[in-house]
MDTraj code that builds the backbone (N, CA, C; nanometers):
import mdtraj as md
import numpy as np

residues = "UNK UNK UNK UNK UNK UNK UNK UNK UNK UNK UNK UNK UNK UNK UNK UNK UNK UNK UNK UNK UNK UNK UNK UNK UNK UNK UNK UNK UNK UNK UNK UNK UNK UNK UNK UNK UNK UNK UNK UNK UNK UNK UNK UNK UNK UNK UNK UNK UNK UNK UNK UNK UNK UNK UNK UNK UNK UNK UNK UNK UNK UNK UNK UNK UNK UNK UNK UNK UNK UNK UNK UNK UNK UNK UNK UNK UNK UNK UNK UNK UNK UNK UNK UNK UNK UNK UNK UNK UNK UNK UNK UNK UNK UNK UNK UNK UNK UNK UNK UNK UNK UNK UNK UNK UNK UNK UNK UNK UNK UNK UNK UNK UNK UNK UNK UNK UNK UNK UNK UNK UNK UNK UNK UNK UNK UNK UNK UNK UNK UNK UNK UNK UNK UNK UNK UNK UNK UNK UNK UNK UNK UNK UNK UNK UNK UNK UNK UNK UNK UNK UNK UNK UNK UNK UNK UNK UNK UNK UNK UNK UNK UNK UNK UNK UNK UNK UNK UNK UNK UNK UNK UNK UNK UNK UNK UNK UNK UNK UNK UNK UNK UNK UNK UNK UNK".split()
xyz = np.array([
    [0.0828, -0.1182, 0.0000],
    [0.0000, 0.0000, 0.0000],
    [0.0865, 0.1235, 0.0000],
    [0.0399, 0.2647, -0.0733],
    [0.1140, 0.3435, -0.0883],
    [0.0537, 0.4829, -0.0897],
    [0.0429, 0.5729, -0.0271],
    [-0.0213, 0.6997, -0.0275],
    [0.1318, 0.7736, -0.0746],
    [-0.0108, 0.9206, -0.1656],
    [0.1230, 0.9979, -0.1836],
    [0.0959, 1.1812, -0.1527],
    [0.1668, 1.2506, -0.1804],
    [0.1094, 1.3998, -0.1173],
    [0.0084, 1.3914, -0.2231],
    [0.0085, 1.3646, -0.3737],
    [-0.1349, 1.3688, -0.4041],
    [-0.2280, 1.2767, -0.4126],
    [-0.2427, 1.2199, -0.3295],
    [-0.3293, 1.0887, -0.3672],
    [-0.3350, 1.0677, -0.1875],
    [-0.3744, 1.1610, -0.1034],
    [-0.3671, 1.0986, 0.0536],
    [-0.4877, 1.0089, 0.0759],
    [-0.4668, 0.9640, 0.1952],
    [-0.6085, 0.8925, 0.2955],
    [-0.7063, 0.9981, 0.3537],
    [-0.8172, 0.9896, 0.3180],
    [-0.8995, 1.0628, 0.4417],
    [-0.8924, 0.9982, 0.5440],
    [-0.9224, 0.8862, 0.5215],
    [-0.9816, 0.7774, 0.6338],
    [-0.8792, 0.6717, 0.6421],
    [-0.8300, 0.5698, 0.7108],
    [-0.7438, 0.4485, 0.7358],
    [-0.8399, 0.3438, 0.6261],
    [-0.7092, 0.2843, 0.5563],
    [-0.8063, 0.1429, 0.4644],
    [-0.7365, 0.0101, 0.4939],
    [-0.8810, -0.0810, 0.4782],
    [-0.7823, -0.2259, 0.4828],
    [-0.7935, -0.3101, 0.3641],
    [-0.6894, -0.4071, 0.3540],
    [-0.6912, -0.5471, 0.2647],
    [-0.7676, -0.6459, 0.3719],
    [-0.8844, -0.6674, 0.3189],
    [-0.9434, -0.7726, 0.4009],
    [-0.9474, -0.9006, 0.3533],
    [-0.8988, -0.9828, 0.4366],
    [-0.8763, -1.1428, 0.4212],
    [-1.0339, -1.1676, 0.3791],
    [-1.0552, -1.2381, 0.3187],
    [-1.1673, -1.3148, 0.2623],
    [-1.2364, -1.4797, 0.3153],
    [-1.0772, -1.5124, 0.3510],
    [-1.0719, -1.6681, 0.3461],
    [-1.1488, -1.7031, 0.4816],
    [-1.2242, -1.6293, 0.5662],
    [-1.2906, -1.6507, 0.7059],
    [-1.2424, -1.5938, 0.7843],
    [-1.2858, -1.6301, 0.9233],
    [-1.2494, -1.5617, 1.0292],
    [-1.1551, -1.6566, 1.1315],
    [-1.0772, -1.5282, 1.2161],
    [-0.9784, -1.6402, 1.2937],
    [-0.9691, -1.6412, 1.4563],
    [-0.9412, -1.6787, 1.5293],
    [-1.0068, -1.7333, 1.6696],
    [-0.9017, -1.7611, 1.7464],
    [-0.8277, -1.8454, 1.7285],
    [-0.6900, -1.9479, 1.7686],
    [-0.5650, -1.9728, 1.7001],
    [-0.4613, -1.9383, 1.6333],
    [-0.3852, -1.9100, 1.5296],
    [-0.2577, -1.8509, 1.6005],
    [-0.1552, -1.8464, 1.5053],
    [-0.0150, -1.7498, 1.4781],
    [-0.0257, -1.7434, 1.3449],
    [0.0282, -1.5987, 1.3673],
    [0.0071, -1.5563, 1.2137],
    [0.1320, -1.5027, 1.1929],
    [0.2460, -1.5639, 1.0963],
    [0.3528, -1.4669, 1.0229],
    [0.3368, -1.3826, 0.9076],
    [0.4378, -1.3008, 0.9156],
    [0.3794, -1.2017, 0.8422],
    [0.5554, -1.1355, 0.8247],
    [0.5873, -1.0858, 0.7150],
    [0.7152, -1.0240, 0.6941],
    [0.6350, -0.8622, 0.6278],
    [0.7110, -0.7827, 0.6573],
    [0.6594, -0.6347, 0.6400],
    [0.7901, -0.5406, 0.5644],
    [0.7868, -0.4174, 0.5794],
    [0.8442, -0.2851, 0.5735],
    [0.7983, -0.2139, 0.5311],
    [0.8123, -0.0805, 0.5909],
    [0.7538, 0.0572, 0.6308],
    [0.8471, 0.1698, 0.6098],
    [0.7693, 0.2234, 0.5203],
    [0.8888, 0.3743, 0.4958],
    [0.8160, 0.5200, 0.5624],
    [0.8073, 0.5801, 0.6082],
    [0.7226, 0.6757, 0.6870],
    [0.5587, 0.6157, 0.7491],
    [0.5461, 0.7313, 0.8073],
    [0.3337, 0.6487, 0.8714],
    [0.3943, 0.5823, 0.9717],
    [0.2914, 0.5214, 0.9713],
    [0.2415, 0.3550, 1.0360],
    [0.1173, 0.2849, 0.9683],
    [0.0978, 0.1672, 1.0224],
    [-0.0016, 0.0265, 0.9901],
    [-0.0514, -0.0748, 1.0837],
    [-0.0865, -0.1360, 1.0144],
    [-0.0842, -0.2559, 1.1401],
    [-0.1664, -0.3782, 1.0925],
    [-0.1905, -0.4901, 1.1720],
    [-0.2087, -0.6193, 1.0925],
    [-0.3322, -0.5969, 1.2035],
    [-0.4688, -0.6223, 1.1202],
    [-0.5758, -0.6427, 1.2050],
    [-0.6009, -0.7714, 1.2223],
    [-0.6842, -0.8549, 1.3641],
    [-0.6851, -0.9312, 1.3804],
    [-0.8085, -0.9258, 1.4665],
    [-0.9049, -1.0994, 1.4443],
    [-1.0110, -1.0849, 1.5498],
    [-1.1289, -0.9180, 1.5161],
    [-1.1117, -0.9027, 1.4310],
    [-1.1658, -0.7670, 1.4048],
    [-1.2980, -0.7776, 1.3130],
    [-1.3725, -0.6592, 1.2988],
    [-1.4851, -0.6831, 1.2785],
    [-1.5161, -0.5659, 1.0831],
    [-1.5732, -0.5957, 1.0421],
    [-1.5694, -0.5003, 0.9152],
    [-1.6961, -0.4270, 0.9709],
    [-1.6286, -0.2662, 0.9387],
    [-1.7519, -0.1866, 0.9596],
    [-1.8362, -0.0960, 0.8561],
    [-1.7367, -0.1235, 0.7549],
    [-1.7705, -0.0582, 0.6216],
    [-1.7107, -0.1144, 0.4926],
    [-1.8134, -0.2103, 0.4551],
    [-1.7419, -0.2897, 0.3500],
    [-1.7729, -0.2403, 0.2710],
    [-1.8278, -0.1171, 0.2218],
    [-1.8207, -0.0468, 0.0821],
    [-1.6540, 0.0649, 0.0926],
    [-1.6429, 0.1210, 0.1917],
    [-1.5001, 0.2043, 0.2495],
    [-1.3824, 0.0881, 0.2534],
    [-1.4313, -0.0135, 0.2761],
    [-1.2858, -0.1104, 0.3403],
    [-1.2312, -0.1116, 0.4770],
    [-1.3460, -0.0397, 0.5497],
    [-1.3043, -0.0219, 0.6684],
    [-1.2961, -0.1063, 0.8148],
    [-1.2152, -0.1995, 0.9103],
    [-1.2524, -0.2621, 0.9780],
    [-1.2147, -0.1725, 1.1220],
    [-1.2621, -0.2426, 1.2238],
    [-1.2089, -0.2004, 1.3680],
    [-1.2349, -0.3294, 1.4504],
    [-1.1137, -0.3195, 1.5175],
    [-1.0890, -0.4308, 1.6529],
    [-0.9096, -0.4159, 1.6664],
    [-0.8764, -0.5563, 1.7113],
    [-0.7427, -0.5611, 1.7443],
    [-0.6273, -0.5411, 1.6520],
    [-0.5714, -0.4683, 1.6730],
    [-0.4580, -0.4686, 1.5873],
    [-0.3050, -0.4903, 1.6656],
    [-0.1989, -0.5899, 1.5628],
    [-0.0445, -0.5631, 1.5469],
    [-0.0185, -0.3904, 1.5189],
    [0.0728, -0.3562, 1.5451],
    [0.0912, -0.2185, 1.5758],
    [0.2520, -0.2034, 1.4346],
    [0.2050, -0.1065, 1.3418],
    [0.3445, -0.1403, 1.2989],
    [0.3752, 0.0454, 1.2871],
    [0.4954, 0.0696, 1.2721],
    [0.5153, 0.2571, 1.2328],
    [0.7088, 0.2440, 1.1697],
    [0.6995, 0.3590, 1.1434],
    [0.8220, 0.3902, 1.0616],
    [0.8914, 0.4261, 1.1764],
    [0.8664, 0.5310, 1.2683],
    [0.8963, 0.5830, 1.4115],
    [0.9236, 0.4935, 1.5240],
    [0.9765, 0.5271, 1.6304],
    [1.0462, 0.4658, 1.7758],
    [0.9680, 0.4265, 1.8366],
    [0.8062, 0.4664, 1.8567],
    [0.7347, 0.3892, 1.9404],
    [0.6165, 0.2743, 1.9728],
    [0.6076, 0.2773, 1.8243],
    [0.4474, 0.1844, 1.7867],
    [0.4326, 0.0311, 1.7973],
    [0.5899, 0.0131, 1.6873],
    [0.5558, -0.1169, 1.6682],
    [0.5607, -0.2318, 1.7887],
    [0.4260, -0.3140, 1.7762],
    [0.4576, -0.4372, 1.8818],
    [0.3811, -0.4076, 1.9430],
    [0.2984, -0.2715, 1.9564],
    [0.1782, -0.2851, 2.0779],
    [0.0959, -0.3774, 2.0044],
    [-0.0320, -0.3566, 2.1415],
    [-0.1596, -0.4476, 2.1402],
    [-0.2273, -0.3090, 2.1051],
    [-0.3102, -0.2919, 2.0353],
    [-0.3851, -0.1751, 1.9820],
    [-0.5164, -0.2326, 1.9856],
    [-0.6240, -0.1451, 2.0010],
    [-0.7746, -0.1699, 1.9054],
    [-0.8140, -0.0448, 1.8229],
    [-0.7952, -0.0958, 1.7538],
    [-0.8700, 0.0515, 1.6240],
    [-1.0021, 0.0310, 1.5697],
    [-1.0636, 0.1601, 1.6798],
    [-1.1593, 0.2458, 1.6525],
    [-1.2689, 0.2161, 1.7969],
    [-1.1711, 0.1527, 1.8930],
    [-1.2214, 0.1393, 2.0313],
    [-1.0964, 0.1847, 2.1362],
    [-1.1135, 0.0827, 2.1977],
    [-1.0067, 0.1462, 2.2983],
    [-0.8520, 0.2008, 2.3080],
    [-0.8309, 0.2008, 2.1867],
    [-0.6854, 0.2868, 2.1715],
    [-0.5925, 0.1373, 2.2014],
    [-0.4823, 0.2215, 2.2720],
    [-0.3674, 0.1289, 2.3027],
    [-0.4118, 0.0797, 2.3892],
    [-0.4070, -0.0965, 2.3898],
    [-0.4430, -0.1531, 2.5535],
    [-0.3092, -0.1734, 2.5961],
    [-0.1974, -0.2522, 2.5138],
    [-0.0751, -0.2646, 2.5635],
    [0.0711, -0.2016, 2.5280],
    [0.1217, -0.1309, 2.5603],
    [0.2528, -0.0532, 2.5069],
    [0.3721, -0.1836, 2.5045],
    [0.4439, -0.1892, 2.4245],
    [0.5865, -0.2371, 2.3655],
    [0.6563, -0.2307, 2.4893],
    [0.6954, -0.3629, 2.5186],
    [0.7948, -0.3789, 2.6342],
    [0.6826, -0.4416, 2.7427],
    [0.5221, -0.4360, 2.7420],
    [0.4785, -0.4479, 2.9065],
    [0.4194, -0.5866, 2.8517],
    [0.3772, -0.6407, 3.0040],
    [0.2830, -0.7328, 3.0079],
    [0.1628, -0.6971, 3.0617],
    [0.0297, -0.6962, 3.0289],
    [-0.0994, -0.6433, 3.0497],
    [-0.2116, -0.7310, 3.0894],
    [-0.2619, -0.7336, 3.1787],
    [-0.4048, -0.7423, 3.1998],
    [-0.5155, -0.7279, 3.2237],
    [-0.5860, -0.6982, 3.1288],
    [-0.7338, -0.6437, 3.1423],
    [-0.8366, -0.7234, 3.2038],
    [-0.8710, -0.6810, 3.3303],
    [-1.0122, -0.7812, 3.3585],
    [-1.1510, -0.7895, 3.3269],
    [-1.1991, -0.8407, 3.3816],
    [-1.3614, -0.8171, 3.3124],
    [-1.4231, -0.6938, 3.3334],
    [-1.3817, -0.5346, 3.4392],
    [-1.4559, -0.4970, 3.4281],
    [-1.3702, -0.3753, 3.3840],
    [-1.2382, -0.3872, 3.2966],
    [-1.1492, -0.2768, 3.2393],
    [-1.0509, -0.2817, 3.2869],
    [-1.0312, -0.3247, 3.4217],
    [-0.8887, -0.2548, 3.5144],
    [-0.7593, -0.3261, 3.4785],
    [-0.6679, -0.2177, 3.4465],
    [-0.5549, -0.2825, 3.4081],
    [-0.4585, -0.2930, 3.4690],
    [-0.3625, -0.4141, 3.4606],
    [-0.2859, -0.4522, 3.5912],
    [-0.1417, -0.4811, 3.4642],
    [-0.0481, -0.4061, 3.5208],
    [0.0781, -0.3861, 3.4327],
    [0.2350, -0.4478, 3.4568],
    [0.2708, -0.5196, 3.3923],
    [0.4186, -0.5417, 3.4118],
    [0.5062, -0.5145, 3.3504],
    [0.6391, -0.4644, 3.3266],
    [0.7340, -0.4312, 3.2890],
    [0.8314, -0.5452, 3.2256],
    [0.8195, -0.5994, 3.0937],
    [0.9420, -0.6974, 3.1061],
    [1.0373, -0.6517, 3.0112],
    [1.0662, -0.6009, 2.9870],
    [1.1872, -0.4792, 2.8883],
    [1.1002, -0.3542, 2.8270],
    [1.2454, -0.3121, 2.8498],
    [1.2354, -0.1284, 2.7670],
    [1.2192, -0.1039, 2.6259],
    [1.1222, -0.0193, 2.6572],
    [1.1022, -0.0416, 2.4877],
    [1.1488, 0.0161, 2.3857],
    [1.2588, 0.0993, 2.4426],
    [1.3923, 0.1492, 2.3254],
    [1.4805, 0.0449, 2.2963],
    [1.5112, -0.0815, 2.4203],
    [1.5472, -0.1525, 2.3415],
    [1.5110, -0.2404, 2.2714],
    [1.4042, -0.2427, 2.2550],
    [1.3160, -0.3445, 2.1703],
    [1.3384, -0.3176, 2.0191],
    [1.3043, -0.1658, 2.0425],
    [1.2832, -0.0927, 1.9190],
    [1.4933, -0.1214, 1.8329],
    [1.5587, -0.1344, 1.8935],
    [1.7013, -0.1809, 1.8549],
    [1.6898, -0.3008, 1.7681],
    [1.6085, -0.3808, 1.8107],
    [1.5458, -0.5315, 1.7313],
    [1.4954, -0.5107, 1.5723],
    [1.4187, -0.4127, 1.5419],
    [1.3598, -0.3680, 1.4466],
    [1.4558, -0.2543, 1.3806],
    [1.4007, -0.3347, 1.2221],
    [1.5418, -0.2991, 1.1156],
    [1.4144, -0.1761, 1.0445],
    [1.4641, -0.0484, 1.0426],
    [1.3901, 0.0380, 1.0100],
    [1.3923, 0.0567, 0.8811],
    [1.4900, 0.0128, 0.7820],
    [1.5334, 0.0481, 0.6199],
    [1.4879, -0.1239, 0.5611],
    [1.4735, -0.2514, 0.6534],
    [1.4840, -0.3579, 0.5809],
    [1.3800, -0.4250, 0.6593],
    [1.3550, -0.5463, 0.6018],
    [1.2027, -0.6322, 0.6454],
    [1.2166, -0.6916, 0.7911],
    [1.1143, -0.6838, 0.8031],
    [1.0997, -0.7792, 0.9761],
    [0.9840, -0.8686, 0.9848],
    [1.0312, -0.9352, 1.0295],
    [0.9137, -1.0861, 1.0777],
    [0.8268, -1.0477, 1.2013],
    [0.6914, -1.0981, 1.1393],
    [0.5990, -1.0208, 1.2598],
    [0.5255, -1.1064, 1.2966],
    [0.5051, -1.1790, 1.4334],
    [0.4214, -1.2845, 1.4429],
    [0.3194, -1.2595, 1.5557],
    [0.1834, -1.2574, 1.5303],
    [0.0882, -1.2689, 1.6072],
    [0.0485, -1.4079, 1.6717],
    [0.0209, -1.4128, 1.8016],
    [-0.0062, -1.5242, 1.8717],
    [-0.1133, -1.4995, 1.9362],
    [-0.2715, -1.5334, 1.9001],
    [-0.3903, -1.5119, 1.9489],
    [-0.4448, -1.6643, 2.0473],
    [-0.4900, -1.7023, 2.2043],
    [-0.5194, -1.8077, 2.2850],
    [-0.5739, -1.7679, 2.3196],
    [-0.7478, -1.7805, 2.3118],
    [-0.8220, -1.7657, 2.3980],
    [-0.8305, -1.5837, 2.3985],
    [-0.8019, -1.5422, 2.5572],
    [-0.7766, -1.3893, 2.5627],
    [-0.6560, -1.3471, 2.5725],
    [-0.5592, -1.3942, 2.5175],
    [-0.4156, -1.4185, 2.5749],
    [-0.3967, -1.3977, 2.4521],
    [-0.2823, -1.3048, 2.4191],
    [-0.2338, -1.1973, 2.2548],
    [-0.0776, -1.1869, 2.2695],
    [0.0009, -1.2413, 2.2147],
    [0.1335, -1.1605, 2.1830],
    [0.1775, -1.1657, 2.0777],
    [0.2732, -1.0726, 2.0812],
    [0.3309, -0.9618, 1.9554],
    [0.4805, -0.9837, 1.9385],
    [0.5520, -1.0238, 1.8689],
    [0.6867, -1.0401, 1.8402],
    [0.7195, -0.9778, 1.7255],
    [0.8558, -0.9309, 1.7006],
    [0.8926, -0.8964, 1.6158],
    [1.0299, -0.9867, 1.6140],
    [1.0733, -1.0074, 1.4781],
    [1.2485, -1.0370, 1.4417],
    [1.2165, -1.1589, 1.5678],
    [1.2014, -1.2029, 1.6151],
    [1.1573, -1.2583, 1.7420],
    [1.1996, -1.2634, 1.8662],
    [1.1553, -1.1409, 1.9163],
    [1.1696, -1.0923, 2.0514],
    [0.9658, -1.0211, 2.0634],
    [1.0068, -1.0936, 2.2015],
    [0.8307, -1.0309, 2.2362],
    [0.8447, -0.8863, 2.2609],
    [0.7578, -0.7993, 2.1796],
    [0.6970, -0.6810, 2.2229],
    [0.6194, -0.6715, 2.2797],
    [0.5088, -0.7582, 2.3101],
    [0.3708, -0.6783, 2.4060],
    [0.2867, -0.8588, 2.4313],
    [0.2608, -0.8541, 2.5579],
    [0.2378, -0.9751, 2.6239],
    [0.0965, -0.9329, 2.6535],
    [-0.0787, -0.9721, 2.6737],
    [-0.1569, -0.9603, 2.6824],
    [-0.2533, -1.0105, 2.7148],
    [-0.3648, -0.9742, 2.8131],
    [-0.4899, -1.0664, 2.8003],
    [-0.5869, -0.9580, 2.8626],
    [-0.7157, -1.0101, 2.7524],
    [-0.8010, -0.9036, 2.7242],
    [-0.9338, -1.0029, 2.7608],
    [-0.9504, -0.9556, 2.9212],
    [-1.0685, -1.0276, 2.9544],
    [-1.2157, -0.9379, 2.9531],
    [-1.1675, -0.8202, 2.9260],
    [-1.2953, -0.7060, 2.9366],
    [-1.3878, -0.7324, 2.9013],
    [-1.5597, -0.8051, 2.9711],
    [-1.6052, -0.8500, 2.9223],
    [-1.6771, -0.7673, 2.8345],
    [-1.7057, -0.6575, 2.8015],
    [-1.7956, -0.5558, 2.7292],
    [-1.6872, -0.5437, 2.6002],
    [-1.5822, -0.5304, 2.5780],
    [-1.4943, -0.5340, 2.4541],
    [-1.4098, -0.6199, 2.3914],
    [-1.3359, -0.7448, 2.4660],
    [-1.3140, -0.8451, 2.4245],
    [-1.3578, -0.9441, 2.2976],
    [-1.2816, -0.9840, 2.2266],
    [-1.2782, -1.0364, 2.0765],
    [-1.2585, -1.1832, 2.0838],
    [-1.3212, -1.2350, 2.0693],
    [-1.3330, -1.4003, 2.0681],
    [-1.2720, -1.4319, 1.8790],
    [-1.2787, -1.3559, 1.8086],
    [-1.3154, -1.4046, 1.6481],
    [-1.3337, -1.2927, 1.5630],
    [-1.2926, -1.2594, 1.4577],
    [-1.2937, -1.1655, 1.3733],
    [-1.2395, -1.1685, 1.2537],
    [-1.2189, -1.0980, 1.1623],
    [-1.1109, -1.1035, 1.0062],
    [-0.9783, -1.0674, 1.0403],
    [-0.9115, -1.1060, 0.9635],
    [-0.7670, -1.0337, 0.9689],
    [-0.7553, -0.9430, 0.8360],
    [-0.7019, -0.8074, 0.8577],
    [-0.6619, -0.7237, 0.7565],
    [-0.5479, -0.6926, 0.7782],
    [-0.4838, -0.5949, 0.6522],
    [-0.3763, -0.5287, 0.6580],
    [-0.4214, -0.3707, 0.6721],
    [-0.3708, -0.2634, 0.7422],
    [-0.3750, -0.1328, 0.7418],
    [-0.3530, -0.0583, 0.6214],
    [-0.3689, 0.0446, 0.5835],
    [-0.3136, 0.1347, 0.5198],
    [-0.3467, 0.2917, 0.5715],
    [-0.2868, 0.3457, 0.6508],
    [-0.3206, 0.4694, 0.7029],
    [-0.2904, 0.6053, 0.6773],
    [-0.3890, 0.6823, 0.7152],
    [-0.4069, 0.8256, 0.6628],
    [-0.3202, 0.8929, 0.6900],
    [-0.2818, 0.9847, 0.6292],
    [-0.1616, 1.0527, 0.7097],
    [-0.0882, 1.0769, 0.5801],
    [0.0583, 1.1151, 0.6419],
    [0.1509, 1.1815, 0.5305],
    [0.2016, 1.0615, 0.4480],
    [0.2612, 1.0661, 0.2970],
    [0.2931, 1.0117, 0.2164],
    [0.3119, 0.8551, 0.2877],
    [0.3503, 0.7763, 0.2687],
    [0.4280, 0.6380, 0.3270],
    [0.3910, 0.5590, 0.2321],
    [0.4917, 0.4032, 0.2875],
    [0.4233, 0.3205, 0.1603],
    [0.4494, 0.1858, 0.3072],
    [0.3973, 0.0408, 0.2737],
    [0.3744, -0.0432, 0.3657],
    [0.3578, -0.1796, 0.2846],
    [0.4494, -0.2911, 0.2457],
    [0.4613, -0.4074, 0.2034],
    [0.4412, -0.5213, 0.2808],
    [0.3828, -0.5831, 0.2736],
    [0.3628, -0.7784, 0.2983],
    [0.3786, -0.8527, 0.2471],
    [0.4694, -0.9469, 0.2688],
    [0.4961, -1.0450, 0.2144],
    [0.5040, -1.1710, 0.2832],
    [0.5062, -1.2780, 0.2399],
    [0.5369, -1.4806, 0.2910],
    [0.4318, -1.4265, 0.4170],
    [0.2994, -1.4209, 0.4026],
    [0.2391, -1.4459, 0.5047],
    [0.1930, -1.5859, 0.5471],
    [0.1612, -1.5840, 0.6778],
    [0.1145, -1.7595, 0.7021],
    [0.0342, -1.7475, 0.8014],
    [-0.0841, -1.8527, 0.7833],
    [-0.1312, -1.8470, 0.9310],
    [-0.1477, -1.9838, 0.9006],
    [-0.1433, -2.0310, 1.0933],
    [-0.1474, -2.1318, 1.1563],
    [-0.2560, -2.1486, 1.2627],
    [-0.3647, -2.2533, 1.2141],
    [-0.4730, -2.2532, 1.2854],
    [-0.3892, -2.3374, 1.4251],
    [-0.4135, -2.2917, 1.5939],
    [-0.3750, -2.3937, 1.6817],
    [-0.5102, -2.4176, 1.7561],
    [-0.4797, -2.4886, 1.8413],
    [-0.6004, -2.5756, 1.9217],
    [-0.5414, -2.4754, 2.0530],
    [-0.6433, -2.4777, 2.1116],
    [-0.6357, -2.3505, 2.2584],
    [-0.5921, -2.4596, 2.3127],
    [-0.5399, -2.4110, 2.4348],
    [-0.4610, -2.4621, 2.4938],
    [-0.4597, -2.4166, 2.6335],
    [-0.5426, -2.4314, 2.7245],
    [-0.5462, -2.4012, 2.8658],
    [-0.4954, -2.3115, 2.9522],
    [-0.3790, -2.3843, 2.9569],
    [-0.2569, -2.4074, 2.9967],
    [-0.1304, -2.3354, 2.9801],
    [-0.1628, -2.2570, 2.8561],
    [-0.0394, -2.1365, 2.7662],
    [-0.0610, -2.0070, 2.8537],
    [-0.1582, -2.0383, 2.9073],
    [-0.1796, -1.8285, 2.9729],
    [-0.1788, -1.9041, 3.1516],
    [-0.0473, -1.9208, 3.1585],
    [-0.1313, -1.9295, 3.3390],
    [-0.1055, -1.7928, 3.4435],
    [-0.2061, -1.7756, 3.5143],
    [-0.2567, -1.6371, 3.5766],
    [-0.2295, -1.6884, 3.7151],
    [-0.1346, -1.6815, 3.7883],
    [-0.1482, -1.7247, 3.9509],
    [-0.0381, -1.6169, 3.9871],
])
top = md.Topology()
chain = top.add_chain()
for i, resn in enumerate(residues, 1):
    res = top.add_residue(resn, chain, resSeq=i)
    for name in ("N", "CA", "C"):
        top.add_atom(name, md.element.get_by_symbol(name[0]), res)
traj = md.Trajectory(xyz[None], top)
C-alpha cells in the first residue's frame, strides 16, 4: 500500500482477508515501512465494506520509535498494551501492568530500512506480539464488554503523510487452545 502527497487517505483502509475468520492461530507475516504507520488487524470486525473499513485488534506497525509491537484496538479502545509491558485487562477494564523490557530496546530489534518478521499469537484472551523474534507486548483481554473471541484479519493502510507499507510470505497457523499457555497465579 502506498499513499502519496497527491493521492492521501482521508480515512485508514484495509486489505481484508476473505478466506474466514480467525479465533486461535499465529500468524507470520514479513513487512516494511517507509514513513506512517499500519498494522495487521486481527479478530476484528468489518464496519464498512463499501469504504474497506474494519475495527478491533490490531499488530501495531510505524516507521517511528514507538508503535511497533503494541496491542492496539482501532476504533475502540486505543492502546491496551505498550511495547515492552505485560498487560491485563479484567472483566470490568482494570488494568494490571508489568514491565518486562524497555522499549527502546526493543525498538534496537527492528530494522527500520529492511524487512521484519511479525508474528501474532492469538489463545483464547491471551495476545502476543513479536517482532524479528523478541516479544513486544504480552496480553490478556478479559474485558467482558470489549473483548474479541473471532474476527477477520486485515492489513492497514493509514491516513496521514505520504508512506508506503509491504507484505509479504504471510502464514497463518490454525492452533487448538490450549489451557494451559496463559497461566494467571
Amino acid at each position: 500500500g502506498r499513499t502519496t502527497a497527491e493521492a492521501p487517505l482521508t480515512e485508514n483502509t484495509f486489505l481484508i482477508w476473505k478466506g474466514g475468520t480467525v479465533r486461535v492461530f499465529r500468524l507470520t507475516a514479513c513487512y516494511r515501512i517507509q514513513n506512517g504507520n499500519s498494522g495487521i488487524q486481527y479478530r476484528s470486525a468489518v464496519a464498512d465494506a463499501n469504504r474497506w473499513i474494519v475495527r478491533g485488534y490490531q499488530a501495531d506497525i510505524e516507521a517511528g520509535p514507538n508503535y511497533t509491537g503494541i496491542f492496539y484496538e482501532e476504533g475502540g479502545r486505543g492502546i491496551l498494551t505498550e511495547r515492552g509491558l505485560q498487560c491485563e485487562i479484567d472483566p470490568a477494564g482494570t488494568r494490571s501492568v508489568t514491565r518486562f523490557a524497555e522499549s527502546a530496546k526493543l525498538q534496537g530489534d527492528i530494522h527500520s530500512d529492511g524487512w521484519n518478521t511479525y508474528v501474532i499469537e492469538a489463545r483464547g484472551e491471551h495476545f502476543r506480539h513479536f517482532v524479528n523474534g523478541q516479544l513486544m507486548s504480552d496480553s490478556h483481554d478479559g474485558e467482558t464488554e470489549h473483548a474479541k473471541s473471532e474476527g477477520v484479519l486485515a492489513l492497514q493502510l493509514h491516513q496521514g503523510p505520504p508512506m508506503e507499507v509491504r507484505f509479504r510470505t504471510i502464514r497463518l497457523e490454525r492452533l487448538c487452545y490450549e489451557r494451559a499457555w496463559w497461566f494467571r497465579g
